[in-house]
N, C-alpha and C positions, 0 to 999 in steps of 0.2 A: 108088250110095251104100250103106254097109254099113248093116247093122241098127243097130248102135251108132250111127253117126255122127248116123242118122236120127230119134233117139230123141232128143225133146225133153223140156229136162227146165226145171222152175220150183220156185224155192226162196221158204216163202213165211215172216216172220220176225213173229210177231207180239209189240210189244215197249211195256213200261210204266216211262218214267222212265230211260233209257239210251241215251239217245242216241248219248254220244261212244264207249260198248261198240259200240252195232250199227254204226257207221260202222268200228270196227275188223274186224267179223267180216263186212263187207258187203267192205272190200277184201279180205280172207283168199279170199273166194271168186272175187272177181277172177283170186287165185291159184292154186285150181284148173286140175289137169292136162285137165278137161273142164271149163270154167266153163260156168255157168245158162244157159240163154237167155232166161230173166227172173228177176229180184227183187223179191217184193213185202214191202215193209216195213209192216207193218199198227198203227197208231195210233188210238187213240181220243183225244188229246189231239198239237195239231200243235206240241207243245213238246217230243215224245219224236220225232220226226222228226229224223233224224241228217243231217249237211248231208254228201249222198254227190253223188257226179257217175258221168256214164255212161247211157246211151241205154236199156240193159234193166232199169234201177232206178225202179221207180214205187213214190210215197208213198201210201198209201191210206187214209184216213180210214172209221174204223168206230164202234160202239159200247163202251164197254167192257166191258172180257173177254176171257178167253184164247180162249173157243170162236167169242164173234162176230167176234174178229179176224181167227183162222182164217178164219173161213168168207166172209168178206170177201176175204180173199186167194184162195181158191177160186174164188170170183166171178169176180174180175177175171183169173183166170189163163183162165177159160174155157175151151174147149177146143183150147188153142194150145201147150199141150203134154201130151206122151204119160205122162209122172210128175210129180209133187207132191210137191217134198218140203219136209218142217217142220223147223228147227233151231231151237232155243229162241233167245233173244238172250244168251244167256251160254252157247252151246256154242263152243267151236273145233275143225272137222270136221279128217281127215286131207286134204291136198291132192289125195288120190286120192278120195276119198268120192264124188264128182258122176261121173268115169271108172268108178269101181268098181260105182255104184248101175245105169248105164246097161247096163254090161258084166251084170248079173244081171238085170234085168228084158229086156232081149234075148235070154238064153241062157232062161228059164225063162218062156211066153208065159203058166202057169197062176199065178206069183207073183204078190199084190196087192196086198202091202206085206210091206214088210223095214224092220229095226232095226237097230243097227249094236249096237257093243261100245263100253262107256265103258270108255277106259281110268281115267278117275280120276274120281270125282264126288262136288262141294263140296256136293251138297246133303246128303253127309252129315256134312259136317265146318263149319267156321266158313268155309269155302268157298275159291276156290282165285284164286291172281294171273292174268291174260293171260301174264303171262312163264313163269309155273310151265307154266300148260296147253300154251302152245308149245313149252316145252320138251320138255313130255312127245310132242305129237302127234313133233316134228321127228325125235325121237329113232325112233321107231317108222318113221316113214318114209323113214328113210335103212338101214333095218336088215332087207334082205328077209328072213332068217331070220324076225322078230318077225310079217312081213304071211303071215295066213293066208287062204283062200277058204272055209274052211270054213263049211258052211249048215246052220241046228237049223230043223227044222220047228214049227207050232204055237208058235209062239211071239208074243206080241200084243206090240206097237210100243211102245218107252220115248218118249212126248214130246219130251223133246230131241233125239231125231235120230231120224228115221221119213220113209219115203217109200213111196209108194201111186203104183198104177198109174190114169191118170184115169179109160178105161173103165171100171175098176171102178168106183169110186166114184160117178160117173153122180151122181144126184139123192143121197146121201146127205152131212149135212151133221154138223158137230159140234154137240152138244145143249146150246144156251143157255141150260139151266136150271141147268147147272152153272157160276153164277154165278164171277166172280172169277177165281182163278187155275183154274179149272175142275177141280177136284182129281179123279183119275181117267178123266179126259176121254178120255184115251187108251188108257186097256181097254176106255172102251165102244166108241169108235169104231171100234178093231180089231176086238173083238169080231163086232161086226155087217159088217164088209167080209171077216170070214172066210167066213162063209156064202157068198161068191162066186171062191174060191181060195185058193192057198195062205198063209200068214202068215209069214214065215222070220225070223231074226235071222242077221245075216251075220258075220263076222270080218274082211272086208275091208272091213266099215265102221266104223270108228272113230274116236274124236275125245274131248275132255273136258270135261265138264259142270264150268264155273267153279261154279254153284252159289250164285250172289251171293245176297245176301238183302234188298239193298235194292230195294225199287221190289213186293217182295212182298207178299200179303195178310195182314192183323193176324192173330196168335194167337189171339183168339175167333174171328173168322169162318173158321179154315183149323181150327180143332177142331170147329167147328157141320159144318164137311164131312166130314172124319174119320168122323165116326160117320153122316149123313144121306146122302152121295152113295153108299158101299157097299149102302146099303137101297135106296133109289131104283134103282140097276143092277139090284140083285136084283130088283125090281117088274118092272123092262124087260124082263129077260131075260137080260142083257149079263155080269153076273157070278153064277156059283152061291155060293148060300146061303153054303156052307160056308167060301168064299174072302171072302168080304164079311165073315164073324163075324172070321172070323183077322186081317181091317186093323183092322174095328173093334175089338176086344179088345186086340188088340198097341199101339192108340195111346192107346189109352184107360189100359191099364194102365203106359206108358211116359213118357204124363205126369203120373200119380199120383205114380209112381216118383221121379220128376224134379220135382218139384213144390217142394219146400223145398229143392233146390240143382241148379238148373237150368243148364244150358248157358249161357256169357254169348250165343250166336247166337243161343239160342229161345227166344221166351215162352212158357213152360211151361205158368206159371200161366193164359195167356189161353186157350192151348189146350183145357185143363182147364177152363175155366169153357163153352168154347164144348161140348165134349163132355158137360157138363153141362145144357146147354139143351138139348140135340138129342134127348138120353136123354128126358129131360123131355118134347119133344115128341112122340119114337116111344109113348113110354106114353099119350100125351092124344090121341093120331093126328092133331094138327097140322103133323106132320114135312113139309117140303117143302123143295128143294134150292134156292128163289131167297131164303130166308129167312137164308142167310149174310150178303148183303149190303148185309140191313138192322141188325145185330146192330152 
């Protein structure tokens, strides 16, 4: 058996209020030129459970939250395969991504997590269709000019699409203090499995972040993060100072900016108010990161 073949890999999706999406992006992977050898679809409510069929598909009931979902699915994938990978429930992967991810963590035994390449992503627009996003992967993927291999070192994993080698990971799990959509979740958690090998973003993985907005957390509690989960990393360790002030400043001053003609997709104003408590709390030193999800 080659190295590739023997590389097991599990895709884990943890998903709020989308059901008949993950049940589309759970067959997309069915279609995979290397499909999973497991799916775990991770729920904190069994109403977001997408009614999928197929023997490597388990439903798995968790807390809510994007990190205890995760790690829920971690859980249950065990050590029964050699990679773990994360696709948000609003990505659609290229149908080579699960081939392409196996083919790089075989070839490079010090890789410990790789990123791929969005080719288009709604979270920064009013967000994007299933048909628009197929369109785009399909197109890529029939066009070998467009598929590159090319690999950037030092680079920490985008959320929507990241996969980690399991050895590495071993005992380290996502930090549930990063309540909710866990905003930054995913620099800390690179962060700290870089300490154990390489980090890459790859070019032959890609795919596009629909970027939907529904089933997301409110405008105050994702502005209370904005400004309190970049300090709290800095506490950890996980981000420097100077990378924490620049998200926190840039969002801060972005929904001031936007604040009396906002985007019809973002609440501006809630964001703004929630960046206003958090401000409030770093000055009183009662800032802490579970306090979004009481706001």
């Amino acid at each position: 058996m080659s190295r590739l073949a023997a590389l097991r890999v599990g895709v884990v999706i943890a998903t709020k209020g989308r059901p008949e999406l993950v049940a589309r992006v759970v067959a997309a992977l069915g279609e995979q030129t290397a499909p999973p050898d497991a799916v775990i679809i991770s729920v904190s409510d069994p109403a977001d459970a997408p009614e999928v069929s197929g023997g490597n598909v388990i439903v798995a009931r968790s807390r809510p939250g994007l990190c205890a979902q995760r790690n829920v699915g971690i859980e249950v994938l065990g050590d029964a395969v050699d990679v773990i990978v994360f696709f948000d429930d609003d990505f659609v992967p290229s149908y080579y991504w699960l081939e392409s991810a196996r083919e790089l963590f075989a070839s490079a035994p010090d890789i410990v997590a790789a990123t791929g390449r969005v080719l288009a992503d709604g979270i920064k627009t009013a967000g994007l269709s299933w048909d628009e996003a197929t369109h785009l992967v399909a197109r890529q993927d029939r066009t070998p000019a467009l598929r590159t291999s090319r690999v950037e070192d030092g680079v920490l994993p985008y959320g929507c699409n990241m996969a980690f080698r399991r050895a590495a990971v071993g005992e380290l799990r996502f930090d549930e203090r990063l309540v909710l959509y866990g905003w930054q979740e995913d620099t800390d958690f690179g962060a700290r499995i870089a300490a154990r090998g390489r980090t890459v973003r790859s070019d032959a993985l890609y795919g596009v972040h629909l970027g939907l907005k529904a089933g997301r957390t409110s405008g105050r509690r994702l502005g209370y993060s904005q400004i309190v989960n970049p300090r709290y990393l800095v506490a950890k360790g996980s981000m420097p100072a100077s990378r924490a002030i620049t998200l926190a400043t840039g969002n801060f001053a972005a929904n001031v900016a936007r604040a009396l003609y906002p985007e019809s997709y973002i609440d501006r104003a809630g964001r703004l108010h929630g960046n206003l408590i958090a401000l409030s709390d770093l000055v009183t030193g009662r800032w802490r990161p579970e306090r979004a999800a009481e706001l």
